[in-house]
C-alpha positions as CSV (number, residue, x, y, z in Angstrom):
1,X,88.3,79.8,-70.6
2,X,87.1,83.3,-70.8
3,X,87.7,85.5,-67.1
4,X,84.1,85.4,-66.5
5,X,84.0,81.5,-66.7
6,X,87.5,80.9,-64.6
7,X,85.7,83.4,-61.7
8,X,82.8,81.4,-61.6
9,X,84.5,78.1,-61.6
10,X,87.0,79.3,-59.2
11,X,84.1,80.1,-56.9
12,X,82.4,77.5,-56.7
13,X,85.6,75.2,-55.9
14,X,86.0,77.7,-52.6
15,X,82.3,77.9,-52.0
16,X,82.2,73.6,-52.4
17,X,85.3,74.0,-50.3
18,X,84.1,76.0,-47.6
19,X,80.9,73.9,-47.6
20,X,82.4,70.7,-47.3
21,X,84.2,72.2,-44.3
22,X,81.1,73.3,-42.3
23,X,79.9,69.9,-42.6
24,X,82.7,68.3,-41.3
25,X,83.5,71.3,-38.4
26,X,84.7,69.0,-34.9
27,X,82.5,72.5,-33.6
28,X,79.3,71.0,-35.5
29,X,79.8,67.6,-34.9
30,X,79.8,67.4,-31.0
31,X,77.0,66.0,-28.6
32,X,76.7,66.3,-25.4
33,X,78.1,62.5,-25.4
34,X,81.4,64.1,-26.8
35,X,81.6,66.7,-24.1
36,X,80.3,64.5,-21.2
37,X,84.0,64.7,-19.2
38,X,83.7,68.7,-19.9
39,X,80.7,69.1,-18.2
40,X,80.9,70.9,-14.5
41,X,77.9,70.7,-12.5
42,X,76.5,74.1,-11.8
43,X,76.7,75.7,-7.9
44,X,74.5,73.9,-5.8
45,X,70.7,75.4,-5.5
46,X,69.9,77.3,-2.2
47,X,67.8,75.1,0.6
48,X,64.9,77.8,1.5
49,X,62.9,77.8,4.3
50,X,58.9,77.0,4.3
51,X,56.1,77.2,6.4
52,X,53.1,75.1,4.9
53,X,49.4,75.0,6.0
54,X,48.5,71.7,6.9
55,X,45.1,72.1,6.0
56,X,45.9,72.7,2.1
57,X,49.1,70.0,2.3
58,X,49.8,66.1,1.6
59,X,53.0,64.4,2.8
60,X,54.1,61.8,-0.1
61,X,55.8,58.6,1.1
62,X,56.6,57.2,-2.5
63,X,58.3,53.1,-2.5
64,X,59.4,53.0,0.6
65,X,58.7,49.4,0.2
66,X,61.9,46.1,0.2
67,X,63.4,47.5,3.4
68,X,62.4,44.4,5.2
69,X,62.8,42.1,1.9
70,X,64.9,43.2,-1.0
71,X,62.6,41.4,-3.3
72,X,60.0,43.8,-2.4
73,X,60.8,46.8,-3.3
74,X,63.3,49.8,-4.3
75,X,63.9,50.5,-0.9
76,X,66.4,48.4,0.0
77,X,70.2,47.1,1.4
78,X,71.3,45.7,-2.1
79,X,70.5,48.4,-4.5
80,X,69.1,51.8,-2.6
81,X,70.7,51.9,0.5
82,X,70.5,55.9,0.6
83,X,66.8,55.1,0.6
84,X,67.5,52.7,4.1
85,X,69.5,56.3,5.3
86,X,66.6,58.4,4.8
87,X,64.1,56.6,6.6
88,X,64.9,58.1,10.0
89,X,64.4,61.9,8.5
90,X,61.5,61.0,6.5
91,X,59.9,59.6,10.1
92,X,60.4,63.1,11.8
93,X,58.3,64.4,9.0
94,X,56.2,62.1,9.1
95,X,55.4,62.2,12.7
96,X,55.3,65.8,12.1
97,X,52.5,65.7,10.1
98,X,50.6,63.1,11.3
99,X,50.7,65.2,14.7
100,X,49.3,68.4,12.4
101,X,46.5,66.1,11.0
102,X,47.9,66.5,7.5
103,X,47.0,64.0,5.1
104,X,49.4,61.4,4.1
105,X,49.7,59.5,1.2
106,X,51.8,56.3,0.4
107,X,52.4,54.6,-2.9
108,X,53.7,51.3,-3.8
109,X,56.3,50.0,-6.7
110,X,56.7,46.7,-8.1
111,X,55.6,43.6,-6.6
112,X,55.1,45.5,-3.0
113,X,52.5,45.4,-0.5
114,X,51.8,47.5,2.8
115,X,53.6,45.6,4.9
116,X,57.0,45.7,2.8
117,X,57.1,49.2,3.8
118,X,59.7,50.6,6.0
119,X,58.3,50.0,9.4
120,X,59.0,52.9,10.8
121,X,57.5,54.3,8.3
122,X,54.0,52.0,8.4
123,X,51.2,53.8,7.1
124,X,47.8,54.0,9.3
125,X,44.7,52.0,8.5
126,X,43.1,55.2,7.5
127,X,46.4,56.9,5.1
128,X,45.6,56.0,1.3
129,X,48.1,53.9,-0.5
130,X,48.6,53.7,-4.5
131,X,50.0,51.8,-6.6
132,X,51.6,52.5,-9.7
133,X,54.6,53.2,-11.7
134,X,57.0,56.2,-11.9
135,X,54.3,58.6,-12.1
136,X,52.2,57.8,-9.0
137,X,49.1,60.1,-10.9
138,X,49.1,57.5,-13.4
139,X,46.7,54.7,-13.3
140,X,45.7,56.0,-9.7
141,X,43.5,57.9,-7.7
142,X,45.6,60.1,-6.4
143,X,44.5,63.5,-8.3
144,X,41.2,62.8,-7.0
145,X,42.5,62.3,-3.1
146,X,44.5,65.2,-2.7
147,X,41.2,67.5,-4.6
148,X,39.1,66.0,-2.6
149,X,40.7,67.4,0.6
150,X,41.4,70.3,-1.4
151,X,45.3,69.9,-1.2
152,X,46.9,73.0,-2.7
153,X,50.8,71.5,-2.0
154,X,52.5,68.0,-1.9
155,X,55.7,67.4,0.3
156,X,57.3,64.6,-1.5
157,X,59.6,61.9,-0.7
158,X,60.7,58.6,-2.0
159,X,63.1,57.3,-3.9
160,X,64.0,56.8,-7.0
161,X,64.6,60.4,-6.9
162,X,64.3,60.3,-10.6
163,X,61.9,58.0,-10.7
164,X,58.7,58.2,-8.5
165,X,60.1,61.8,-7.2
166,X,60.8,63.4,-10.1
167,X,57.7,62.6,-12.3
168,X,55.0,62.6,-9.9
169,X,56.3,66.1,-8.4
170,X,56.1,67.4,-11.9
171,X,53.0,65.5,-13.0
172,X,51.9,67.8,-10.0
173,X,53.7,71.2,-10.7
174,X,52.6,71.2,-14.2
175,X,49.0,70.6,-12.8
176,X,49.3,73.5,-10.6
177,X,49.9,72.1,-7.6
178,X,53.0,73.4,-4.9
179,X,55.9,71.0,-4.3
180,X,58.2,71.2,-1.6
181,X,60.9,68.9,-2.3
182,X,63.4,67.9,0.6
183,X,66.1,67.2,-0.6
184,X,67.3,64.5,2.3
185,X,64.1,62.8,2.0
186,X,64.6,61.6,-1.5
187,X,67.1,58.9,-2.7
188,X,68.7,56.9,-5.7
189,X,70.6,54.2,-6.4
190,X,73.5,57.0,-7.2
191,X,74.4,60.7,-6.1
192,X,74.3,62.1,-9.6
193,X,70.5,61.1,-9.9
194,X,69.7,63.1,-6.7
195,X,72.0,65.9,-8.0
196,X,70.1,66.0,-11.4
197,X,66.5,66.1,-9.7
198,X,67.7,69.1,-7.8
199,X,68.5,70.8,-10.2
200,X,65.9,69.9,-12.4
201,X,63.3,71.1,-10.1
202,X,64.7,74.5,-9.4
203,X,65.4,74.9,-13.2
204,X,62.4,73.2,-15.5
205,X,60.1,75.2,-17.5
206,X,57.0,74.9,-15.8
207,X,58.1,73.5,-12.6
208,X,60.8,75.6,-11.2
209,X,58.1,78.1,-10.9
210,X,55.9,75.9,-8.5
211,X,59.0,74.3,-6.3
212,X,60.8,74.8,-3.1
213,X,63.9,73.2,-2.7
214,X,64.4,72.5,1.3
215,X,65.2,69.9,4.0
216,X,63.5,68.4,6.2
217,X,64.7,70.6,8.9
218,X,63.9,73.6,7.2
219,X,60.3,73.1,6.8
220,X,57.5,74.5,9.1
221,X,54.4,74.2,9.6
């Protein structure tokens, strides 16, 4: 074998080499499965303060409904009892609003009826009340509700927070609308959903831009 022929063989046994290499790299072959346990979650957003007009806002109460009956709902004992724990906040903006003539709106999940919500958190005869899956916009009249009294920004609570929280209040952001998103006023079954919702909403393309991450306490009107 001539030098020009042992060169190129010689090169392409490094090059096949080197090749095989980069497809089998640990570097290349990780997911973020592979690295769950060296994930750290990032510094917890900042609460801000905000003053809404009641005028151009709508308080959300989403599935508040299986606090009397488990069977009845999310929000319940056996498997949301954060949701049980937020009731009391989500009545002191509830009352809030309600006292500022704001309009409220509550939805329903699963087999659940007016009466199988939270009754201190009983809607009037004349508050709306949908009924739908995750996505309260879905299937609904609720886009035409809130234009109809020309709501500019939601206030939304519920639980699951990553479930009826997070897509309706980006359903909404992505719409245009404001949300203001307390974060004591939503719930899930477990910490790390609220924690992902947080940051979700403060970090999302599209939606970051439209939310305000608060508590209850911290919101005026």
């Amino acid at each position: 074998m001539g030098r020009a022929g042992f060169a190129l063989c010689t090169g392409f046994t490094l090059f096949s080499m080197g090749f095989g290499l980069a497809l089998t790299s640990p570097a290349a072959a990780q997911t973020i499965i592979d690295d769950w346990q060296k994930v750290k979650p990032p510094a917890a957003p900042e609460l801000k303060q905000v003053t809404v007009d009641p005028k151009t806002t709508a308080l959300l109460i989403l599935d508040f409904n299986g606090a009397q009956d488990p069977t009845k709902g999310p929000c319940n004992v056996k498997t949301k009892p954060r949701c049980l724990a937020s009731v009391p906040k989500v009545k002191t903006l509830l009352d809030q609003a309600r006292a500022k003539e704001m309009l409220v709106v509550f939805s329903l999940a699963g087999v659940g009826e007016a009466q199988d919500i939270a009754t201190a958190l009983a809607p009037l005869a004349s508050e709306p009340i949908v009924k739908s899956g995750p996505d309260k916009f879905i299937g609904t009249n609720l886009r035409s509700i809130l234009s109809d009294k020309g709501i500019k920004t939601i206030i939304v609570t519920g639980t699951a927070s990553e479930g009826a929280v997070l897509d309706t209040a980006t359903d909404a952001a992505l719409n245009g609308m404001n949300i203001v998103l307390p974060v004591d006023g939503m719930s899930s079954t477990e910490l790390y959903g609220e924690q992902y919702v947080a940051w979700h909403m403060v970090n999302a393309p599209g939606v970051s831009q439209k939310t305000t991450l608060t508590s209850i306490d911290r919101i005026k009107f």
